[in-house]
C-alpha positions in Angstrom: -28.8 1.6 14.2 -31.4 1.6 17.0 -30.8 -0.9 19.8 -34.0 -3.7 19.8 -36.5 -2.6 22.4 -36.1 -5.7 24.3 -34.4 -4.3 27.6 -36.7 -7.1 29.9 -34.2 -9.6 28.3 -30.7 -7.7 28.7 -31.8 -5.4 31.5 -30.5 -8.3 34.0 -27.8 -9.1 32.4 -24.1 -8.4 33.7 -22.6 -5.5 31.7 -19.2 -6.5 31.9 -16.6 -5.7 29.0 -16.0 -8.2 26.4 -12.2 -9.7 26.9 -9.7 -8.1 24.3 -6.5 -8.7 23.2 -5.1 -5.6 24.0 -3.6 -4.4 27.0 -3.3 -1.3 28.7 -5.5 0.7 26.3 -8.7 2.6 27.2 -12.2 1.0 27.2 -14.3 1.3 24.4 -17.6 2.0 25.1 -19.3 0.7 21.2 -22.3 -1.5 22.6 -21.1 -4.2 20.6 -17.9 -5.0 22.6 -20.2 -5.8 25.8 -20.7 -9.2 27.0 -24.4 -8.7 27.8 -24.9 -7.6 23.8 -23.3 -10.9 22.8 -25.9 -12.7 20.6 -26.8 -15.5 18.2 -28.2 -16.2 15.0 -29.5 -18.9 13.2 -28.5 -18.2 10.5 -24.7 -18.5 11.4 -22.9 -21.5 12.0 -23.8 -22.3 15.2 -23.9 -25.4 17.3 -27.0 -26.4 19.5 -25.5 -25.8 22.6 -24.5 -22.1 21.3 -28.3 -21.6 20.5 -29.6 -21.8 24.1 -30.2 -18.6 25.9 -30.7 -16.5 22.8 -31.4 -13.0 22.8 -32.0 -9.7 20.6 -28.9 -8.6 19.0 -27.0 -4.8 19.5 -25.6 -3.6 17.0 -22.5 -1.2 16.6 -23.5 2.4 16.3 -22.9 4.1 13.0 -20.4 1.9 11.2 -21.1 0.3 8.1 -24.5 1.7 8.2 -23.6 4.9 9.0 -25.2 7.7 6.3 -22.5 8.5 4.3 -21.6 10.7 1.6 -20.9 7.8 -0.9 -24.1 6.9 -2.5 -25.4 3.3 -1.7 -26.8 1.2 -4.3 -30.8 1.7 -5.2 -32.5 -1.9 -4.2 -34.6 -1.4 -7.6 -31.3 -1.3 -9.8 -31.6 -3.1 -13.1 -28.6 -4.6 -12.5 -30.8 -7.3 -10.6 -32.2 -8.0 -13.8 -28.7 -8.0 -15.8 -27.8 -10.6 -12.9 -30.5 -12.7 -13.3 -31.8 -12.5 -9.6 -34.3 -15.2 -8.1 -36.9 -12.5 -7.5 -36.8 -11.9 -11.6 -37.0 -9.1 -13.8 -41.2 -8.5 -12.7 -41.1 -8.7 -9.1 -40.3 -5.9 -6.6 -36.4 -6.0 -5.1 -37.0 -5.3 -1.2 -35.9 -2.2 0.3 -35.4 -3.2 3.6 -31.8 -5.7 3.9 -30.6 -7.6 6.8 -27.3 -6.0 8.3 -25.5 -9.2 8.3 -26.4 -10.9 5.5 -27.0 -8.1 3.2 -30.2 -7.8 0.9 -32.5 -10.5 1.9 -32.6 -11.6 -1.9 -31.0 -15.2 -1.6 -28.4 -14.3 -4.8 -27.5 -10.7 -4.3 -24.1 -12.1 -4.7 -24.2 -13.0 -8.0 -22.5 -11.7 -10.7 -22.8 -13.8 -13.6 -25.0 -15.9 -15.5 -26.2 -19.1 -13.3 -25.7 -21.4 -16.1 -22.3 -20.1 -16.6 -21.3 -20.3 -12.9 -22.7 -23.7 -12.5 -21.1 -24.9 -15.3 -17.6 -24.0 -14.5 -18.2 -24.5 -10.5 -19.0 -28.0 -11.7 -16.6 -28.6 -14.1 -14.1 -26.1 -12.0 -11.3 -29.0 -10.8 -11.1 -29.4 -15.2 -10.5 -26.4 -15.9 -7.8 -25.9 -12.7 -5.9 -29.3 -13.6 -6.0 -28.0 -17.9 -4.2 -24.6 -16.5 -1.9 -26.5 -14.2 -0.9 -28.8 -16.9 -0.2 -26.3 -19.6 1.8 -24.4 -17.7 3.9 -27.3 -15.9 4.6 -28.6 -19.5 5.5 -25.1 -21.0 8.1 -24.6 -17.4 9.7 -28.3 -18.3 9.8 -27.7 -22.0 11.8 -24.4 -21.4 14.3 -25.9 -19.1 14.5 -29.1 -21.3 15.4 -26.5 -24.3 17.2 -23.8 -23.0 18.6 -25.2 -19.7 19.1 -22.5 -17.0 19.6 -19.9 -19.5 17.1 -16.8 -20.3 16.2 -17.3 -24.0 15.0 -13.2 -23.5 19.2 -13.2 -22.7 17.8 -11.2 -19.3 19.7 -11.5 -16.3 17.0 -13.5 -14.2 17.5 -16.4 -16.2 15.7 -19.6 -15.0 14.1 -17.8 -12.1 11.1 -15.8 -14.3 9.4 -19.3 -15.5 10.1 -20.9 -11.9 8.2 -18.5 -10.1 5.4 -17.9 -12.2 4.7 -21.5 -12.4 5.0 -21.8 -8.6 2.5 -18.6 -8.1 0.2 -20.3 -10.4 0.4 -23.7 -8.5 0.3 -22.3 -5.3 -2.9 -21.0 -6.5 -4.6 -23.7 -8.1 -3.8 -25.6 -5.3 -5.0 -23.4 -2.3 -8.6 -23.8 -4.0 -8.9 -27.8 -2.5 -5.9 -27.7 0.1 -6.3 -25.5 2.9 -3.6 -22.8 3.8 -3.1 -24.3 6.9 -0.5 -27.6 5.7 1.5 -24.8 5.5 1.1 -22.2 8.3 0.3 -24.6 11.1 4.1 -26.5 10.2 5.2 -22.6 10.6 3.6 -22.0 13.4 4.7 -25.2 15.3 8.0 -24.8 14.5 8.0 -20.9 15.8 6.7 -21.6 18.5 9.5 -24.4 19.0 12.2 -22.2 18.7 11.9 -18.5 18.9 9.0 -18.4 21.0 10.7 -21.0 23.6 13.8 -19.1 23.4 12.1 -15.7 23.9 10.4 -17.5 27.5 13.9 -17.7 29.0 14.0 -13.8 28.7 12.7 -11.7 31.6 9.6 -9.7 30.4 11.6 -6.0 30.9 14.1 -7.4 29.1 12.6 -8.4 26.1 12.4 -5.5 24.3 15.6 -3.7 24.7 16.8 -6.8 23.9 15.0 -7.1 20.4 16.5 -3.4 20.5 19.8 -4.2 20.5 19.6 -7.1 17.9 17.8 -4.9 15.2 20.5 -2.8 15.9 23.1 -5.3 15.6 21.4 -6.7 12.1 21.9 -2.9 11.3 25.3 -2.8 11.8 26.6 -5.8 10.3 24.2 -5.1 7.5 25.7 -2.2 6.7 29.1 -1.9 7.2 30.2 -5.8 6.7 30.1 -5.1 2.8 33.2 -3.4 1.1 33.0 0.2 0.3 32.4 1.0 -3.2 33.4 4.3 -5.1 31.0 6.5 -3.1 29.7 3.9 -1.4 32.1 4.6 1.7 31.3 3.4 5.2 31.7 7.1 6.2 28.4 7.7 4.1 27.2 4.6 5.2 27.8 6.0 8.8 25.5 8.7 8.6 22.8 7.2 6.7 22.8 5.1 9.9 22.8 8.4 11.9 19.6 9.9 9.8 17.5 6.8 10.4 18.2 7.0 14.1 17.0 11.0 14.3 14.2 10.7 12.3 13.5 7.7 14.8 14.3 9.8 17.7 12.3 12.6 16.4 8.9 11.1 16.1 9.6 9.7 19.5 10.2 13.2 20.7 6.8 14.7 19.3 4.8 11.5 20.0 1.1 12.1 20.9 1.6 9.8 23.8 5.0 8.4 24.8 4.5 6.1 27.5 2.1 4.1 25.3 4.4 3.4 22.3 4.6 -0.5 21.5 8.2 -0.7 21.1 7.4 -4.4 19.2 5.4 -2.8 16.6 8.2 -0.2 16.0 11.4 -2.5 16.3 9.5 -5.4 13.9 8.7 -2.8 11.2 12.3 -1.4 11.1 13.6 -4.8 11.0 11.0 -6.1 7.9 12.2 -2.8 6.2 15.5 -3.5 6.4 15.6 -7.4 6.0 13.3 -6.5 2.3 16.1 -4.0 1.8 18.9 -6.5 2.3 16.7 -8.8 -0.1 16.6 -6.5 -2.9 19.9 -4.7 -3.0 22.3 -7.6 -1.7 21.0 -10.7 -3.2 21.4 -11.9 -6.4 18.0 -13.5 -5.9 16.3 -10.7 -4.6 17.8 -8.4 -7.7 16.3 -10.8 -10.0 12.8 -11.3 -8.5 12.7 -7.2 -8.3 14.3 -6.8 -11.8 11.2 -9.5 -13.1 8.5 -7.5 -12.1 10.2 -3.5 -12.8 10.3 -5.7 -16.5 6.9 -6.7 -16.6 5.7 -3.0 -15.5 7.6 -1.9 -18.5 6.5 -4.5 -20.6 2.8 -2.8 -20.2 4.6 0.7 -21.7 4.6 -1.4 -24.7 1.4 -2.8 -24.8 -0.2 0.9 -24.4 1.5 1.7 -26.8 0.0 -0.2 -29.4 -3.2 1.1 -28.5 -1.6 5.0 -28.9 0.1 3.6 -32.6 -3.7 2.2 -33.7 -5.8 6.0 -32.6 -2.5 8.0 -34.3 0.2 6.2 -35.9 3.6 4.5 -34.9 5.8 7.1 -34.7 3.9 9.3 -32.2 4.8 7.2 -29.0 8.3 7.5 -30.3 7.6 11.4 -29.3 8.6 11.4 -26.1 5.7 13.4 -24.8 4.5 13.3 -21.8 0.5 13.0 -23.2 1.3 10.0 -25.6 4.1 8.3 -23.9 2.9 8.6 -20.0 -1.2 8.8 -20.0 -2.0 5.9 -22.2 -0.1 3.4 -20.0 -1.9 5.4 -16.7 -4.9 4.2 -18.5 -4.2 0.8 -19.1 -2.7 -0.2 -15.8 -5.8 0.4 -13.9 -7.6 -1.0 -16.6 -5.7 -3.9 -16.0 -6.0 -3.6 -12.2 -9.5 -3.5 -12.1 -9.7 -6.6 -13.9 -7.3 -8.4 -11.3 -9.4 -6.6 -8.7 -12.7 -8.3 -10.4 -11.3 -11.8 -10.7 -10.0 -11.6 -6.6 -6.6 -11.7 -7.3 -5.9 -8.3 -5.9 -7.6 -9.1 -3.1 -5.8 -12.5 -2.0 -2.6 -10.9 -2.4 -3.2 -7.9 -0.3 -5.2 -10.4 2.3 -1.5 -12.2 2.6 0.6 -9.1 2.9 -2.3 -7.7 5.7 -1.9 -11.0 7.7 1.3 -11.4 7.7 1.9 -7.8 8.9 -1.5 -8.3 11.3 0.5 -11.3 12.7 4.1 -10.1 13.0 3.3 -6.8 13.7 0.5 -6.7 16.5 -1.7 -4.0 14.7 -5.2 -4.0 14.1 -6.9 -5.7 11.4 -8.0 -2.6 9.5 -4.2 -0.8 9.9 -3.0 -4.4 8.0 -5.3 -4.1 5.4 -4.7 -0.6 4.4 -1.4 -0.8 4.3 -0.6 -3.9 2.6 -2.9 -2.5 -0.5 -1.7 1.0 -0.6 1.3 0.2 -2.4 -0.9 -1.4 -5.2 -4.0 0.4 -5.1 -3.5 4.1 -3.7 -4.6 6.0 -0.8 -8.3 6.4 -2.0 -8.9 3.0 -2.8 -6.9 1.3 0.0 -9.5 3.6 2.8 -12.5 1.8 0.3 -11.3 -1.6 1.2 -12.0 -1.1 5.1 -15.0 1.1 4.3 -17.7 -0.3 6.5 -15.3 0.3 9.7 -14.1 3.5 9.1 -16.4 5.3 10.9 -15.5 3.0 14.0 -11.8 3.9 13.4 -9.5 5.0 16.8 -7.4 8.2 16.8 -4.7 5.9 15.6 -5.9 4.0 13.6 -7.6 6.8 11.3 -4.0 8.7 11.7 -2.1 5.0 10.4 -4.9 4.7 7.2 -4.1 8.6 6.4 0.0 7.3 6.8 0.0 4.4 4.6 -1.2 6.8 2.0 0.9 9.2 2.5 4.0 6.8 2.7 3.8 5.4 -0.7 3.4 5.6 -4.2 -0.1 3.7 -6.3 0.2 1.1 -8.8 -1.6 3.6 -11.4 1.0 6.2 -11.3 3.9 3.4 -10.7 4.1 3.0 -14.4 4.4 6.8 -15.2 7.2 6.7 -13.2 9.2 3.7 -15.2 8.6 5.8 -18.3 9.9 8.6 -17.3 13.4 6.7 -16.8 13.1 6.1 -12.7 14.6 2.7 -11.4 11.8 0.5 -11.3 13.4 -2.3 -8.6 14.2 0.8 -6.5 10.2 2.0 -7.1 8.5 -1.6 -6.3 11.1 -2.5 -3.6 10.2 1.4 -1.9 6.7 0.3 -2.3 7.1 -3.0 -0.7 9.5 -0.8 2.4 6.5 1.2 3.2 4.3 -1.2 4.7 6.1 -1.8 7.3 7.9 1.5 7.5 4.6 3.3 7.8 3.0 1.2 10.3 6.1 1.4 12.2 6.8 5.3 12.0 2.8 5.9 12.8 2.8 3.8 15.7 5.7 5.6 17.4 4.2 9.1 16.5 0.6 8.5 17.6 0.3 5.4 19.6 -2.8 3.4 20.1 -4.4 4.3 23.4 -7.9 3.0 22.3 -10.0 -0.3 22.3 -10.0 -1.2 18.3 -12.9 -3.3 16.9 -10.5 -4.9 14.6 -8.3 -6.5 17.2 -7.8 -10.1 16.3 -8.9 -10.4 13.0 -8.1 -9.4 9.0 -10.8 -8.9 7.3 -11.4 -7.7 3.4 -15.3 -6.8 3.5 -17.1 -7.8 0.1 -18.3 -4.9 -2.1 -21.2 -5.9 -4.0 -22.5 -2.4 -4.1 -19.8 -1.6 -6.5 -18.9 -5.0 -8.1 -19.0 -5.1 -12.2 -21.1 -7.5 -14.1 -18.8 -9.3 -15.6 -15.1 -9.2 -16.6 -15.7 -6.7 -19.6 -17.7 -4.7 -17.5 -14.5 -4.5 -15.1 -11.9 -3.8 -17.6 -14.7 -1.2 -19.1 -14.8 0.2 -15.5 -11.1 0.4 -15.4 -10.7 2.3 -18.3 -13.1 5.0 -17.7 -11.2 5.3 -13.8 -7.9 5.3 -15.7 -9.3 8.1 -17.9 -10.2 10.3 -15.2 -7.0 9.6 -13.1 -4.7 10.4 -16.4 -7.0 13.5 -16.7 -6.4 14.4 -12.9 -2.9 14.3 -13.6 -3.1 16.2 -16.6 -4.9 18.8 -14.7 -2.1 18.5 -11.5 0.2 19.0 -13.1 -0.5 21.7 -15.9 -1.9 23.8 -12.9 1.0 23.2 -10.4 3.9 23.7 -13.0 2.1 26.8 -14.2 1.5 28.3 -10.6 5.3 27.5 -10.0 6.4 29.1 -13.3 4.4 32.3 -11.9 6.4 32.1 -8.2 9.6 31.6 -9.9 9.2 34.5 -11.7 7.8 36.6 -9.0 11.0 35.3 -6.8 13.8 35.9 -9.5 12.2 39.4 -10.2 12.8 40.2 -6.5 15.9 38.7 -5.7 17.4 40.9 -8.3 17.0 43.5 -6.4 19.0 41.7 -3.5 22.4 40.6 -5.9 20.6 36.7 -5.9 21.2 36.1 -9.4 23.4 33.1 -10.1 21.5 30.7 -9.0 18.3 33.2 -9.3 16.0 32.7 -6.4 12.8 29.9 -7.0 11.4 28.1 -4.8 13.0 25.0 -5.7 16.1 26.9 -4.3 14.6 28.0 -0.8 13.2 24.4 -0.1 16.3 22.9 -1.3 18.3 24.7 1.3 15.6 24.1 4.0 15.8 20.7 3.0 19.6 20.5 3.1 20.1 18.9 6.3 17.6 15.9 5.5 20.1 15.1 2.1 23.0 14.9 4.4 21.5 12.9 6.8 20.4 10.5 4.2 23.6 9.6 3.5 24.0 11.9 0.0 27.5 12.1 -0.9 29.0 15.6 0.3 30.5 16.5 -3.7 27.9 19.1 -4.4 24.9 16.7 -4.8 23.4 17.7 -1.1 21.8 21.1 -2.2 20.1 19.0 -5.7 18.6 16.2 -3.6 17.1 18.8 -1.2 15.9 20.8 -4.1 13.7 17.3 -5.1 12.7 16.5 -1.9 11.3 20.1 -1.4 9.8 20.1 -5.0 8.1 16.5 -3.7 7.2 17.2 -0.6 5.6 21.2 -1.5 4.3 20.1 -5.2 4.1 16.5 -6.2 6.6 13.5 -6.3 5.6 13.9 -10.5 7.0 17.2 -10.3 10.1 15.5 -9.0 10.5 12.7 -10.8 10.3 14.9 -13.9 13.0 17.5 -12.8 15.1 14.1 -11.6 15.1 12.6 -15.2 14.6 15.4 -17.8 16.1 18.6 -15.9 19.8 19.0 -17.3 20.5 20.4 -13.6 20.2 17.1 -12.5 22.3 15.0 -14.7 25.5 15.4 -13.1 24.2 13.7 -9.9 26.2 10.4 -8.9 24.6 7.2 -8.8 24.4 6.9 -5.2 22.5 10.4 -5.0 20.2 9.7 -8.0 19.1 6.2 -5.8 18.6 8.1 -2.4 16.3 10.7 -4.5 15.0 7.7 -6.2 13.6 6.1 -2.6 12.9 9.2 -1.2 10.5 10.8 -3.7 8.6 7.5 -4.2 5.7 8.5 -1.8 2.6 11.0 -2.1 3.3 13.1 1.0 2.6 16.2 -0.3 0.3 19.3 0.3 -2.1 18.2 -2.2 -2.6 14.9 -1.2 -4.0 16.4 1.6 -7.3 16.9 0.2 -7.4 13.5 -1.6 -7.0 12.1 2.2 -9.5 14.6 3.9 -12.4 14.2 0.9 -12.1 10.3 0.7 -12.1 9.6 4.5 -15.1 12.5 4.9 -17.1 11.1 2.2 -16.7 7.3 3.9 -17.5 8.4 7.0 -19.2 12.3 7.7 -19.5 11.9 11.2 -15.3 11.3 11.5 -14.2 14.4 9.1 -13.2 16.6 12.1 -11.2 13.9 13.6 -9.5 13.6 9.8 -8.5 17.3 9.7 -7.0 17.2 12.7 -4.7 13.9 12.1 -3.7 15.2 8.4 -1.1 17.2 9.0 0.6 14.8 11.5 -0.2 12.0 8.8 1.3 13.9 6.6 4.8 14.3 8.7 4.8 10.5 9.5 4.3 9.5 6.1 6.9 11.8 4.4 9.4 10.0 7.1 8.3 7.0 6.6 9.3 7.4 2.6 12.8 8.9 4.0 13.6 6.0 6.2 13.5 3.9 3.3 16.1 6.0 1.4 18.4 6.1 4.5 18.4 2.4 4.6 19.0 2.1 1.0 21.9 4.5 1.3 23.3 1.9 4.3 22.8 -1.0 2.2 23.7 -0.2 -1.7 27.0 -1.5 -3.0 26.3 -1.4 -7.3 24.6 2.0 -7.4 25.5 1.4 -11.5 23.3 -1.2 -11.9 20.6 0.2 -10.1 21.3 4.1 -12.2 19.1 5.0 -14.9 20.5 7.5 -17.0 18.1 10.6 -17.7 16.1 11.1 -20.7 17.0 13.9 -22.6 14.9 16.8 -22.4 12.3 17.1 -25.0 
């Protein structure tokens, strides 16, 4: 937006920079960070004494006004009129809207009817205690008649009802209490003790020291346990080793060395590893992990219904890919939409974003995006921050494209559970990544730049795009879930085809050169070029080595669907021993592929126009940093797995 012509006001002013948390970076020159363009409104929360000296507001240039390719809600929308706005169903919507308070109509926010929403905000503590109550009683009753036993005879026994009433009171109660009789006990007791202890440390010494104790963790971590069948602390040993060369390696190629922030780096490996421990170590952790893999394949079931009542019962007994995979595809982001309508979504992403904003000393926008990648996808994650995208650094537009890259979406999550995959070893990969890839991007492309986001977490509201109402969401959900399924239809009937076609273009030559048993595909060439990255994963030298590298190339060239499908269904692939099948598990369970390219270049070009050169030229290097990020995950898994058994899913047969 234009600057206000009022330069006789600012004109005198001092143009000093605005102070920043960040150090050592260079100065951004958005007008917005300068002291003289500080300003006031009245209509913000502002005392009297920060109302003298008022002035015209600057505003950023081309952020969340920037034209973009996305089309903006039309003022003159009949939704107004489905909402029930105060300037009512005759009366002309204004075009013109304030740019930080949105349309000037005094209930563009609403969503449903006013006598509903008054009704339940007055009534809203009722409702809240009824819930409460209900499912307090149902928690006692269920440990009154089946003590600490699982009536479902799972193994996570008491825990399920425990902390599903404890999310739900947590909940309830963070709606009257604020978060704060919580974090500021937290925060005064960090400060206490680690922050106290860390004064006593010379500032040069700080960080090698934090070095040496991740390393340590590492160490005992791994090697502490007893070895298991191919569990051996030889293997064990070179997961270790892997984890350190990819480390060393995106050191080595790092856009700019000297400006790495070791915390970042050392913090994220050490989250990765202590969620790692969590999940493959403790009992708790396997049961927390095993609760939710069982709810995502309690949804199989439920789609499945829905398939029985358009055909009949038997046809999701099948096994086809169409009935048995798509209709859950469908339903999950049904579903998802609806948790994304009611702000659930949201308020757990906003938690996973500040505690890695916090921990992890990245921006505000970097959190965001890659606390809700893992539950929303790369797309939809890059539509959370949308109105600063066009503001984005170097790196922090190459750390959005990594977070994408690094893990795997909640729509396609469930695909993956039917297909056989482990689904602890999916949601716990998932979970890995988020620090994994803030970590990994922030030692290949450092942040040199001033960021806008420094210092805060932020989830801007979309009203543009916000349903009606709850069955408008779900409706919404649906019809996304029918074109994702289709898109994957589409994928993957295209890629296995053009694959079919190079196979057999391959084979046919390679007869010519003796290469006949195996025959030459491509899944052989990439499995040899990916070779070296099996063994340094830690996959057991028995023959397994050239199989994993055949997935990882099939992943990395085609999709991780591709994989995952070879991995359960191929017959080349059921020898494979359990410790293998987990590494492949955690190393496929990311979309760093060649085709995700595109979904990252079109969604980030259509947000913001003016930044699609900047995205081509990050995507590739994205791309890299994201595929490692995934692999660092199945390194540490391979240092910390002791019962690859339970953890082994044996392969459906092929249809």
């Amino acid at each position: 937006m234009a600057v206000p012509e009022h330069s006789d006001v600012t004109e005198n002013k001092s143009h000093s920079h605005n102070s920043s948390a960040q150090h050592n970076v260079g100065k951004n020159n958005d007008p917005v960070l300068e002291t003289a363009n500080q300003h006031t409104h009245a209509h913000l929360h502002h005392t009297a004494h920060a109302e003298r000296d008022r002035d015209e507001p600057e505003y950023s240039k081309g952020t969340t006004y920037e034209h973009s390719n996305v089309p903006s809600q039309d003022p003159h929308d009949q939704a107004v009129h489905r909402r029930h706005s105060p300037d009512g169903p005759g009366l002309k919507v204004p075009a013109v809207a304030d740019t930080e308070k949105g349309n000037v109509s005094p209930d563009n926010r609403s969503d449903e009817d006013p006598r509903t929403s008054s009704f339940y905000q007055k009534y809203r503590i009722y409702f809240h205690l009824f819930i409460w109550l209900l499912f307090t009683g149902w928690w006692i009753a269920g440990l009154i008649l089946h003590g600490r036993k699982d009536p479902l005879g799972s193994r996570t026994g008491w825990l399920k009802p425990f902390l599903l009433w404890l999310v739900i009171t947590l909940r309830l109660m963070f709606f009257y209490v604020p978060i704060t009789i919580i974090t500021k006990p937290m925060h005064f007791v960090w400060n206490n003790t680690a922050v106290r202890i860390a004064s006593f440390v010379p500032e040069k010494l700080k960080i090698p020291a934090s070095a040496m104790i991740v390393v340590a963790v590492l160490l005992i971590g791994a090697f502490a346990s007893p070895e298991g069948v191919d569990n051996t602390r030889d293997n064990r040993a070179v997961s270790l080793f892997g984890l350190g060369v990819i480390i060393f390696v995106m050191w080595a190629t790092s856009k700019h060395r000297k400006a790495v922030k070791w915390h970042t780096v050392i913090v994220g490996m050490l989250v990765q590893f202590i969620v790692a421990l969590f999940v493959l170590r403790s009992g708790a952790g396997y049961s927390i992990f095993s609760f939710v893999s069982e709810l995502a394949r309690a949804l199989l079931g439920f789609a499945n219904e829905g398939t029985s009542f358009l055909t009949n019962e038997s046809v999701p007994e099948l096994g086809w890919f169409l009935v048995g995979v798509l209709p859950a595809i469908i339903f999950f982001v049904a579903f998802v939409q609806l948790l994304y309508y009611w702000g659930t979504l949201q308020w757990f992403i906003q938690k996973f974003a500040v505690f890695f904003f916090w921990s992890m000393r990245v921006s505000g926008a970097e959190a965001v995006v890659a606390a809700a990648s893992p539950f929303i996808g790369q797309g939809e994650s890059a539509m959370l921050i949308r109105p600063f995208v066009a503001h984005l650094t170097q790196a922090e537009l190459h750390q959005v494209m990594t977070s994408g890259f690094a893990t795997i979406a909640g729509s396609v999550l469930v695909a993956y559970i039917s297909l056989g995959v482990n689904g602890q070893a999916l949601i716990s990969s998932c979970v890995m990544s988020i620090p994994a890839s803030l970590a990994i991007s922030k030692l290949r492309y450092p942040e040199t730049e001033e960021t806008l986001t420094t210092g805060r977490c932020v989830i801007p509201d979309d009203d543009e795009h916000r349903a009606a109402n709850s069955l408008h969401a779900f409706a919404n959900g649906a019809w996304l879930g029918l074109k994702i399924a289709g898109m994957i239809t589409a994928t993957l009937l295209c890629i296995i085809a053009f694959l079919g076609l190079a196979d057999g273009l391959l084979t046919w030559w390679g007869r010519y050169l003796n290469i006949n048993d195996p025959p030459l595909t491509v899944e052989l060439i990439f499995g040899y070029i990916c070779y070296p990255i099996a063994f340094l994963l830690g996959v057991p030298r028995n023959g397994d080595l050239l199989k994993v590298g055949q997935l990882i190339g099939t992943k990395l060239i085609l999709n991780e669907f591709v994989a995952y499908t070879n991995l359960q269904t191929d017959p080349a692939y059921a020898d494979l021993s359990p410790r293998s099948r987990l590494i492949a598990t955690y190393a496929l369970c990311g979309f760093a592929n060649i085709g995700s390219l595109g979904t990252q270049i079109g969604v980030l070009s259509q947000i913001a126009p003016s930044r699609s050169g900047d995205v081509s030229r990050l995507a590739v290097s994205a791309l890299i940093a994201g595929a490692l990020s995934t692999l660092t995950s199945a390194s540490i898994a391979g240092l910390l797995v002791t019962d690859q058994a339970a953890f082994f899913t044996p392969p459906t047969s092929a249809s």
